[in-house]
C-alpha positions, -999 to 999 in steps of 0.1 A, spaced: 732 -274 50 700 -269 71 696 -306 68 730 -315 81 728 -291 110 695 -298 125 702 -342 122 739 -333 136 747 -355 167 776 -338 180 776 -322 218 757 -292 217 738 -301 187 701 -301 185 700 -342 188 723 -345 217 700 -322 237 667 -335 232 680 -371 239 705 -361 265 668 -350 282 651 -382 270 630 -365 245 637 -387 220 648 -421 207 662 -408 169 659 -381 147 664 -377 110 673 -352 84 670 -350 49 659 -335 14 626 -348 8 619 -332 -26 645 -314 -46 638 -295 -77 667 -272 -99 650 -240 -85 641 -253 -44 645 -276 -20 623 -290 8 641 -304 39 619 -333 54 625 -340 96 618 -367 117 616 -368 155 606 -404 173 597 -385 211 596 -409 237 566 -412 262 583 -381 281 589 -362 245 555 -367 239 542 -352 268 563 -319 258 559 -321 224 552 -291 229 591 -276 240 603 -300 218 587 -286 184 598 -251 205 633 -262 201 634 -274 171 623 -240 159 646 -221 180 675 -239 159 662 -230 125 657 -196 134 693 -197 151 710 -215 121 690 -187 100 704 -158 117 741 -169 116 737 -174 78 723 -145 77 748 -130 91 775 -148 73 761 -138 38 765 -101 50 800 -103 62 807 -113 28 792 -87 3 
């Protein structure tokens, strides 16, 4: 799920910002390793010459979204116990 959300590239989504602001060229999403017990989610950002100069705001973001997709499950898992 976290995979799918972050490389989204609807309006609103993480992607559409950072290239609407010409932060980036592409970005990618994706399981890197899976095992039967865990998961690691692997993400790529290409940051254009302006991205690079806030890489900065742009890692900043990127964490803001994991940490917003974390709340609302979060908050989804205890709506439903």
């Amino acid at each position: 799920v976290l995979s799918h959300l972050l490389g989204h590239e609807s309006p609103g989504s993480l992607h559409s910002l950072l290239l609407d602001e010409g932060l980036i060229n592409g970005l990618s999403s994706g399981v890197a390793i899976s095992a039967s017990d865990f998961a690691l989610d692997g993400f790529s950002l290409s940051l254009t010459p302006k991205g690079m100069a806030q890489r900065d705001r742009v890692i900043s973001l990127l964490w803001q979204w994991v940490h917003l997709v974390r709340a609302v499950i979060m908050d989804t898992d205890e709506t439903l116990m």
